[in-house]
N, C-alpha and C positions, 0 to 999 in steps of 0.2 A: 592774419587778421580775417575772420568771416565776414562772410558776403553782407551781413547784417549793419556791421558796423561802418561800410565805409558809403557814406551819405553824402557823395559827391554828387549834385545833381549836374545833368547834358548842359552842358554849353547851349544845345536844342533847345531844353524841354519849352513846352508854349502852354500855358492856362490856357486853354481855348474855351474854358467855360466861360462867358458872361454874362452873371447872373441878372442882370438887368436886363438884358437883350431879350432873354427867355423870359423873367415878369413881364417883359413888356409884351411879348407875343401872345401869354397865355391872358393878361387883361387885355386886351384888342383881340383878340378872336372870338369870331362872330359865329352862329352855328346858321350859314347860307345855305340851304340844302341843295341849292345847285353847284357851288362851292363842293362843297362837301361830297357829294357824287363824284364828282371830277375827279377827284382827289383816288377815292372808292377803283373808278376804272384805270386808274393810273396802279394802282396796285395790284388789282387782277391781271394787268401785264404783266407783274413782278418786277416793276421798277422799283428801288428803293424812294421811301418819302424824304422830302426836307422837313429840318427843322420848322419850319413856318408852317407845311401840309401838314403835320405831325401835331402841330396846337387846333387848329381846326378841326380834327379829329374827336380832340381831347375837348372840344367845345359844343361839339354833337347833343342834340337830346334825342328824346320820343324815341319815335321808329327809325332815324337816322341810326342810332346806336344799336336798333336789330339788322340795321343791312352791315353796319360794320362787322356786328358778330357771324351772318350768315357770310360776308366775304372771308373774314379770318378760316372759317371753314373751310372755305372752298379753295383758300391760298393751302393752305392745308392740306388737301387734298391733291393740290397740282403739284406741289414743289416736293411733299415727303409721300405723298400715299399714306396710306393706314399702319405705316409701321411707329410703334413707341420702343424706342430704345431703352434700355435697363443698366441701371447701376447701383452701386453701392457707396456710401463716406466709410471711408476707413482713419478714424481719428487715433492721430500715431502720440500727437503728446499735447498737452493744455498749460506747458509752462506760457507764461506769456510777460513781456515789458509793458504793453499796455495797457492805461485805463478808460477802454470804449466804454460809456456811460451804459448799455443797452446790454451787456455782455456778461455774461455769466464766469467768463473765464478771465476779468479783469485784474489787473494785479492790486488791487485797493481790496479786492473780493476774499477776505479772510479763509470763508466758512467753504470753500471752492477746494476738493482733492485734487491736488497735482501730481500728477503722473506721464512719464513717457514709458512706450512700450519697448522692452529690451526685443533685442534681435526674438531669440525663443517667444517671447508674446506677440509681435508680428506674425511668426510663422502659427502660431494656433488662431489666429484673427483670422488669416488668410486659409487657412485649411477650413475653418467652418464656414465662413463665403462660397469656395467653391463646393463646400459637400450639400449645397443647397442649390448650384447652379452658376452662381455669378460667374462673370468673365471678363468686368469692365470696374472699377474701381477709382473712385476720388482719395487719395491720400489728403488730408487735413493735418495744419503744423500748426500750433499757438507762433505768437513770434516774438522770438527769444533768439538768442547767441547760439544758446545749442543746438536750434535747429540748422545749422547753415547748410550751404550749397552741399558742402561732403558729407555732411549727413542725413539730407533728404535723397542724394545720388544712393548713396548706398542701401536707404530702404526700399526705394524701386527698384534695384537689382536684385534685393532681398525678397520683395515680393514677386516678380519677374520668375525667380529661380523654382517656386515653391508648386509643386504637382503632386495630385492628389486621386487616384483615378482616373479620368476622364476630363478631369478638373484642372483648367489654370487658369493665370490673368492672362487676357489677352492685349490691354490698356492701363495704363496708369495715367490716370491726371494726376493735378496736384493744386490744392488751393494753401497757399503760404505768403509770407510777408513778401515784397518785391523786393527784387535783389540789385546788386550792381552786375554790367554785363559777364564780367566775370563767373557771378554765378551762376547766371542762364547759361553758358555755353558748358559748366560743369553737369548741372541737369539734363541740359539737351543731350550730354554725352550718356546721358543714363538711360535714355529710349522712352523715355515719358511722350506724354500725348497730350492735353492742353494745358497750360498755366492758367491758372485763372486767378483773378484781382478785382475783390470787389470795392468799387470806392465807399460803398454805405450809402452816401448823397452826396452829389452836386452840387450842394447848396455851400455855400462857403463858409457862412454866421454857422449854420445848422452843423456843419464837419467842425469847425472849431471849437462849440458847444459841447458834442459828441466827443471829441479825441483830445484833450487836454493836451496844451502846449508841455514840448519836453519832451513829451512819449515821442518811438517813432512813427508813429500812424498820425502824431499831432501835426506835419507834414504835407499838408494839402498836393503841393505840387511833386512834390516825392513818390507822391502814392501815385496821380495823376500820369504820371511822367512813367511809370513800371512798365505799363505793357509795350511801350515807346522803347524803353532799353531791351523790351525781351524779343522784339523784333530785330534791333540793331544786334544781338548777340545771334541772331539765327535762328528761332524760332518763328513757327509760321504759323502756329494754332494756339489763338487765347483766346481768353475769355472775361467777360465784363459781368459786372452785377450791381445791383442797387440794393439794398433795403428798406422797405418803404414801411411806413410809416415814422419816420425821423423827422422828412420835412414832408411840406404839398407835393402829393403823387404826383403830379401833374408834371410837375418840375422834375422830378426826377429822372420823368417816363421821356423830357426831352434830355437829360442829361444824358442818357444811356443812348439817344439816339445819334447826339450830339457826339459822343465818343466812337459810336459806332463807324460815323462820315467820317471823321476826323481821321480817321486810321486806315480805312479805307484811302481817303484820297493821297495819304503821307505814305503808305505802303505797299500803296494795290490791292489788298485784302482787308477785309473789316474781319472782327469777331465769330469767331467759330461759335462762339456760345453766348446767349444773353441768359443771365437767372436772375430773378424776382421775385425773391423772398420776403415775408412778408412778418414782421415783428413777433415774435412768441414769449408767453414766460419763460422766468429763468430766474435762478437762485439766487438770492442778493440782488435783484435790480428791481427799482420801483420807474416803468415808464413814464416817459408823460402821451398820456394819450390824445394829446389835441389832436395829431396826423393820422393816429390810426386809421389805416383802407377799413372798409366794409366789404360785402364781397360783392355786390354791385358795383361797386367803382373796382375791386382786384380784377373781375370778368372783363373791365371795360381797358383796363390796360393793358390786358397780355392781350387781347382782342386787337388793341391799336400797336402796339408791337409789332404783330405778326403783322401788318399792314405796312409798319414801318419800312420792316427790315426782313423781306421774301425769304431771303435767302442764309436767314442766322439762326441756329439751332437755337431752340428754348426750353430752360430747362426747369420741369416741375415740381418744386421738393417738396419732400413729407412732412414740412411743416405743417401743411394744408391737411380740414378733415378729408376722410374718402368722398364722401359726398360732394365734395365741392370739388376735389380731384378729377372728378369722375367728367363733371361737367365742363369744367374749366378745359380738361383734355381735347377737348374736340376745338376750339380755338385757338389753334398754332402749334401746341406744344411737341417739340419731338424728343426729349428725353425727361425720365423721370425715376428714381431712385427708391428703390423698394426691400423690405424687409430689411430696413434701415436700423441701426444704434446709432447714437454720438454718444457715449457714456464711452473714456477707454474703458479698450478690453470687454467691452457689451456683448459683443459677438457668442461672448463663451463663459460668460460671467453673469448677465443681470436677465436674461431671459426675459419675460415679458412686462417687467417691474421696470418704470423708469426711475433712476438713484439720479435726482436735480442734482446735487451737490455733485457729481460725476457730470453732467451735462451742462453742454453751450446753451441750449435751448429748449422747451418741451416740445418732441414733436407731435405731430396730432394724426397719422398714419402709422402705425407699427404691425401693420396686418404683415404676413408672413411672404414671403416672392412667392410662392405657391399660388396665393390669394390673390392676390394681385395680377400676378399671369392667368390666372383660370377668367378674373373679370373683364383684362384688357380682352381675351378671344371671345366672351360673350356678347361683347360692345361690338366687337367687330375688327380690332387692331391685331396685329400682329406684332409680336413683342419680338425685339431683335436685340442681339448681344453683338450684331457684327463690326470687325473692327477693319475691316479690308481695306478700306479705302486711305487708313494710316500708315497701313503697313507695305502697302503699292505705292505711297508717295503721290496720293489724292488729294492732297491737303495744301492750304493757301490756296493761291494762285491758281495752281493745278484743280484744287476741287472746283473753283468758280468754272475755270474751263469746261468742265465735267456738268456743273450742279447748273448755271445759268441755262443753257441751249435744254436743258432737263433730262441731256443723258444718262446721269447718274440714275435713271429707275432702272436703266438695263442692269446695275449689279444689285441695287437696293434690296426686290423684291426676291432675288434667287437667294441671293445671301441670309436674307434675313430668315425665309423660309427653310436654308440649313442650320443657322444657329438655333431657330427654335424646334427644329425636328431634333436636333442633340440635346435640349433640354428636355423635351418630351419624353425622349428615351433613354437618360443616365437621371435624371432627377423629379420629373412630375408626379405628383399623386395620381390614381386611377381614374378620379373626375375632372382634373385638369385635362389629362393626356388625354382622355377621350373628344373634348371640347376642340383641343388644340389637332387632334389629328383629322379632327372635320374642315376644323379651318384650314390646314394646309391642301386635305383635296380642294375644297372651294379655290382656292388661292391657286394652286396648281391650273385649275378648269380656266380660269382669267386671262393665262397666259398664251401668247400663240403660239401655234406648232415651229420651232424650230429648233436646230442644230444645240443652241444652249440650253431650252428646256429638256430636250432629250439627256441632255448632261445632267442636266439639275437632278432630273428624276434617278438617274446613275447614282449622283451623290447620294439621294438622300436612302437611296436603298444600301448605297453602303454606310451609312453612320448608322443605318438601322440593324446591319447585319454583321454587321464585322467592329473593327477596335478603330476605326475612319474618324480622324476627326478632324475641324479646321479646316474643311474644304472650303474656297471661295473665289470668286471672279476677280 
């Protein structure tokens, strides 16, 4: 029987969402600006917020909401530095049991092409990623029977396997339906890197509205309960998500916070990744737009996020136009996915023409990773593909050890300046590489004289000079 099917919830699992608790905090919160400062220096510690510091936030107006955006920066700046991490969705198939009202790929969705990718269309998906650069990869499943535990393992080992020059994955995520323990311990056996489980919304009317009884997503606490079983199976990196405009942002910005503690205090580790995505068209779906964010209120929540929660990667998808990308980027965000398809097989089939009827969603970024790399070094970031700290057993518990005290710059900033000296020199255009090879002297000049930099500067002459690749601390 597949991991799909067997819907026995934990004896554990705990709803710890209550939705009343949170209306109540977000109507009682006051915007005190002395309040509210407090709150502000409490997170330039990089203490995580509570639930309740977290409404007050979210109650903020005027210039309280520019000191919040100027500290998201400067949290930003403490805890990641100026490195933006790069990825790719690799969508493997779009069958799905589901009918999510918002969702292009719903099964009530007639007009919707269904396709999974055979082994042989993997491996050309995966060869065009890396003949562009990639190294990091989200795997994306509809959720369906066929996709189960044995055959999302096998297509990480599938893409795991596949080298192309210079070129391979060095991560797999994977965003799919949540499984029972069984199957995380099957994936985990496959070398994967985060699960990730996005609820949509905390809102309990608004999820059961959204995911029609019956289906398995119609499930509140099933879904709730996933990152909880993939914990218990031995996973120690996942991942949380909302999609907002479903219900009141507001709510959902404490829901994600609320799941954050929650797992934290039940595990010793919270979320590797928060993402916040943000509604887009898509084929066959007529939204209701009451909830739609604006991008004044999108600014103000990834803004109180990063205030939230110091120490949780957050990730910026190409939903979003460049423009608001561009901006939004400097308020927390550490990872962001580029020269992006979700059409299957897009990679090597639809070229710069988005086919809705192929697509979850329309994205509103399709600029090329070229493009994208050459802007993140003009802004000032450094784009990093590094996967080091997953593959040294950095992660849960261990990365907190490492990320809290803020030792993790000593590998951050070397790392990331070899992964992107090897894109500079197996895959950059002549106006990218020249931008990027200033940034990395700059970046080089930053660093103080010692024994590791001496190294660094080792490496990066040999990925420049020789077949070196994959160096890392």
């Amino acid at each position: 029987m597949c991991a799909l099917a067997k819907m026995t919830l934990n004896e554990s699992a705990v709803d710890f969402i209550d939705d009343d608790a949170l209306s109540e905090l977000l109507a009682d919160a006051r915007s005190d600006p002395v309040h509210v400062r407090e709150i502000i220096a409490k997170s330039l510690a990089k203490e995580p917020l509570s639930v309740a510091e977290t409404a007050a936030l979210l109650a903020a107006g005027g210039e309280l909401v520019e000191e919040i955006f100027a500290t998201a920066r400067e949290l930003k700046r403490k805890v990641y530095g100026n490195r933006i991490v790069l990825f790719a969705p690799l969508y493997v198939g779009n069958q799905c049991v589901n009918d999510c009202r918002y969702c292009a790929f719903r099964l009530s969705n007639t007009g919707a092409i269904r396709r999974t990718l055979s082994s042989d269309e993997v491996r050309q998906q995966v060869e065009a990623l890396e003949n562009v650069g990639h190294k990091r990869l989200i795997l994306v499943f509809g959720e369906h029977p066929d996709y189960d535990a044995d055959f999302i393992a096998d297509t990480v080992r599938k893409v795991y396997s596949i080298k192309v020059g210079h070129g391979s994955i060095r991560r797999v995520n994977i965003n799919a339906a949540p499984m029972d323990h069984d199957g995380y311990r099957r994936v985990k056996d496959a070398g994967i890197g985060t699960y990730q489980i996005f609820q949509e919304t905390y809102h309990h009317a608004t999820y059961a509205k959204m995911h029609p009884a019956g289906t398995r997503k119609g499930d509140y606490l099933w879904r709730l309960d996933g990152l909880n079983r993939a914990f218990e199976a031995g996973l120690d990196d996942v991942g949380i998500g909302a999609l907002f405009g479903l219900a009141d942002w507001r709510f959902d910005v404490l829901g994600l916070v609320s799941h954050s503690l929650y797992l934290q205090n039940r595990y010793g580790v919270g979320p590797h990744t928060i993402s916040f995505p943000r509604m887009r068209p898509a084929a066959g779906v007529d939204p209701d737009k009451n909830n739609f964010v604006g991008d004044y209120d999108f600014k103000r929540l990834v803004a109180i996020l990063r205030l939230a929660v110091p120490y949780t990667g957050m990730i910026l998808t190409a939903r979003e136009e460049p423009e608001l990308r561009r901006e939004v980027m400097a308020f927390g965000v550490s990872q962001i996915d580029a020269g992006s398809r979700i059409e299957i097989g897009g990679y090597t089939e639809a070229g710069d023409a988005q086919v809705m009827e192929r697509e979850q969603f329309m994205l509103g970024d399709i600029r090329s990773l070229d493009e994208v790399v050459r802007e993140l070094l003009t802004d000032g970031f450094i784009p990093s593909w590094c996967t080091a700290c997953y593959r040294l057993g950095r992660t849960g518990e261990h990365f907190m050890e490492f990320a809290v005290p803020g030792f993790i710059k000593q590998y951050c900033t070397p790392n990331a300046l070899s992964t992107l000296t090897e894109y500079l020199t197996d895959y950059a255009s002549d106006e990218t590489g020249a931008v990027g090879e200033k940034t990395v002297r700059t970046e080089l000049d930053k660093l103080p004289d010692s024994q590791q930099k001496k190294e660094l500067l080792n490496r990066l002459e040999r990925i420049r000079e020789t077949e070196d690749r994959d160096l890392y601390f």
